[in-house]
N, C-alpha and C positions, 0 to 999 in steps of 0.2 A: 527613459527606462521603461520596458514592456513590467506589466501590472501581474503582480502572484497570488497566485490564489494554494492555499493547504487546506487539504481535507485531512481530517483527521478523524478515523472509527472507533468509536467509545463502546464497550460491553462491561459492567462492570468496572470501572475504575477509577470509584470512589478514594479508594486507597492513594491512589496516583497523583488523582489530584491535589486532593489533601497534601503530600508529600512537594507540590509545587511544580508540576509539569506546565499549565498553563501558564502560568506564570513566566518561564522561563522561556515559553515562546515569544510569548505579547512582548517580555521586558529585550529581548532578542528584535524584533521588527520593529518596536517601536521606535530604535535609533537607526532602521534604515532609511533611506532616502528615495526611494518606490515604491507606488501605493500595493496592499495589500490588501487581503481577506485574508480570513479564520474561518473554516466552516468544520464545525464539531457534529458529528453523526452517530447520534444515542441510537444502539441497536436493542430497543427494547431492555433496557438494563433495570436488574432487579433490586437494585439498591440504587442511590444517591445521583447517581454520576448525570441526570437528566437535568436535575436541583441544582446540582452544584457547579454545571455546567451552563445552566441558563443564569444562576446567580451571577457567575464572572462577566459572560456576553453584557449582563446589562450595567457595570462599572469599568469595562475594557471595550474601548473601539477597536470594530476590525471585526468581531468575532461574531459567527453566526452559528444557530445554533440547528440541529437537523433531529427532530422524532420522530425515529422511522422505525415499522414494525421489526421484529426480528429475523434473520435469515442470516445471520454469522457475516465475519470481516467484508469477506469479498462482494457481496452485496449492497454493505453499509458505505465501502468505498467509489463503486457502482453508483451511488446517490448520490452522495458528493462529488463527485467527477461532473455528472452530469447537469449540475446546481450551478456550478462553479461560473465564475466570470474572466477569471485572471485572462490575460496572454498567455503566460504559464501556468500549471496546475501541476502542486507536488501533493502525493498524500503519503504520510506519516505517522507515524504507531503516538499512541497519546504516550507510552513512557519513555521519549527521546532514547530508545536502546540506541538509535542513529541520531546524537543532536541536532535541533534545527541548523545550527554555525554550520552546517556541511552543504548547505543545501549552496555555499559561495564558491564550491568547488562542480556543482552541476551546472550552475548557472551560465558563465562560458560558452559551454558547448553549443549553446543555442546561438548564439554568434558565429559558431563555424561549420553550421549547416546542420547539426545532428535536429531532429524531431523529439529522441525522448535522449533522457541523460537516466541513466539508470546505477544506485546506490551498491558496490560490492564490498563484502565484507572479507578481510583478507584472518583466516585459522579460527577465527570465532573466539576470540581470546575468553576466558572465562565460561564459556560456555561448559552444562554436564559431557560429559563423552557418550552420554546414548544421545546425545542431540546432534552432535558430530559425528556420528556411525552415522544416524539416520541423514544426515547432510550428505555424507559423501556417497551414501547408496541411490540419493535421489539425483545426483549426477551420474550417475552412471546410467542409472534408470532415463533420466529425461532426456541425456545423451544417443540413447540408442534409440528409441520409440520418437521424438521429434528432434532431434539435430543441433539445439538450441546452443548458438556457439558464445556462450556466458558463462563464466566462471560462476557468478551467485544470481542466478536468478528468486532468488526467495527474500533478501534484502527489503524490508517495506519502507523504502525511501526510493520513491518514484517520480519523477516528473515530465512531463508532456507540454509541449507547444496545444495552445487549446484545441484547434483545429485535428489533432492528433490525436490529442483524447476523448471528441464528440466523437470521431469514426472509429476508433479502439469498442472503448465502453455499449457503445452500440449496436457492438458485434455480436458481444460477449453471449455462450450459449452453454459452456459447464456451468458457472456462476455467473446470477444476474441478478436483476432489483427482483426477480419472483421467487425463487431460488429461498428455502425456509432451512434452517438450520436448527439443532436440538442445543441445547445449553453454549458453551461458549465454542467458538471453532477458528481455527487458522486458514480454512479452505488454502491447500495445499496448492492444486491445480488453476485458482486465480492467477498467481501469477505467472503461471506459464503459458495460461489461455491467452492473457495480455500480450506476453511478448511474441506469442507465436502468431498472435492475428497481426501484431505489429511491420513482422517479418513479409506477413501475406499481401499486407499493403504496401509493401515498398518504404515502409520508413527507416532511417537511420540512425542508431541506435550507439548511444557512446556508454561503456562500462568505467564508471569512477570510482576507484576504491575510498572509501568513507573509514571513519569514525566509528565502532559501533562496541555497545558495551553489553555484557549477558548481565538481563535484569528478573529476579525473584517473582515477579510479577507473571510473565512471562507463562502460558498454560500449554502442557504439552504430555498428549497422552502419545507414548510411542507408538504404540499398537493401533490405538483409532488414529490417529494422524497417520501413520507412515500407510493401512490401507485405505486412509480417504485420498492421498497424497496419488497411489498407484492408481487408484478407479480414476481419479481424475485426469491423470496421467493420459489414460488408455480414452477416454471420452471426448477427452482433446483429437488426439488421433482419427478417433472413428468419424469425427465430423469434417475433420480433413478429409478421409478419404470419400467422405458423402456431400461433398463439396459445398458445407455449409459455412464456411467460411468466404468464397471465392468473392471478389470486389463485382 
């Protein structure tokens, strides 16, 4: 059995933990049957979540821990991608809005040739309804400006054959490890930079509808997300057409 590796981006989530996220991971891998990593990635968080995240790593094997300056999610994920040792590498939101158990439904794919197996969420059950306007506008949006033939690309349960993720992450030129960010951020256009340099490379890409539940936690300003969501959108683009993506 090829070796997994999860990154998982921490801002803030003291709360979360507390609440037993980690937990739920460890007590989840700790009955599988192939080796793993845990690589937790503090994005300069202003409260506990550093603490209380190095406190677990050091009474849980498996678990690694990353303090890296701050620059919002897609950077922090960015770090850990690139740390990472697995065969596979999934990364995953610290409050299981997608439970780790799902990750037995991307795993597969990697057996029948795909490179990335990527997490889709099917109505957003629970979700507010300005979070599902702003969903379905950015299908539209990332529809027409890059072509992305995905039902949910915004889904943060991801994972890569490692090979796939050194030359993805490597690419990366809207967000990257330099890339600073003000307070907490979702970087919108991560994941669409990901999958569209994915595309550039010729890799093969399976959509698995998952698990996914609307959690409280959860930070979302309509107005600055949906225009960091657009600029990033359009930034993507321009680097395509300025061929800074090309292999």
């Amino acid at each position: 059995m090829q070796t997994l590796s999860i990154v998982i981006p921490a801002y803030n989530e003291e709360k979360t933990i507390k609440n037993g996220s980690l937990e739920d991971v460890w007590n989840y891998l700790n009955k599988q049957k192939y080796n793993w990593e845990v690589i937790i990635v503090d994005d300069a968080s202003t409260d506990k979540t550093l603490l209380l995240s190095q406190s677990f790593a050091k009474t849980h094997s498996g678990i690694k821990v990353l303090a890296e300056p701050h620059r919002g999610k897609g950077g922090s994920v960015i770090a850990g991608m690139l740390s990472a040792s697995g065969d596979i590498i999934l990364f995953a939101d610290m409050d299981q809005a997608t439970p780790i158990n799902q990750i037995e439904k991307l795993l597969p794919k990697f057996n029948k040739g795909f490179n990335i197996a990527i997490g889709s969420r099917s109505g957003r059950k629970g979700a507010p309804l300005i979070r599902k306007a702003m969903a379905y506008g950015f299908v539209v949006l990332r529809n027409v400006v890059l072509r992305l033939p995905y039902k949910d690309t915004q889904c943060g349960f991801k994972a890569f054959k490692k090979d796939a993720a050194k030359n993805i992450f490597n690419r990366m030129r809207v967000v990257n490890e330099k890339t600073r960010k003000g307070g907490a951020s979702v970087s919108a256009g991560f994941d669409l930079e990901v999958l569209y340099v994915a595309r550039k490379l010729g890799y093969k890409v399976a959509e698995v509808p998952v698990e996914w539940h609307h959690k409280e936690t959860e930070r979302i300003n309509p107005i600055k997300d949906s225009w960091e969501g657009l600029r990033d959108l359009l930034k993507v683009r321009l680097n395509a057409l300025l061929g800074k993506y090309r292999v």
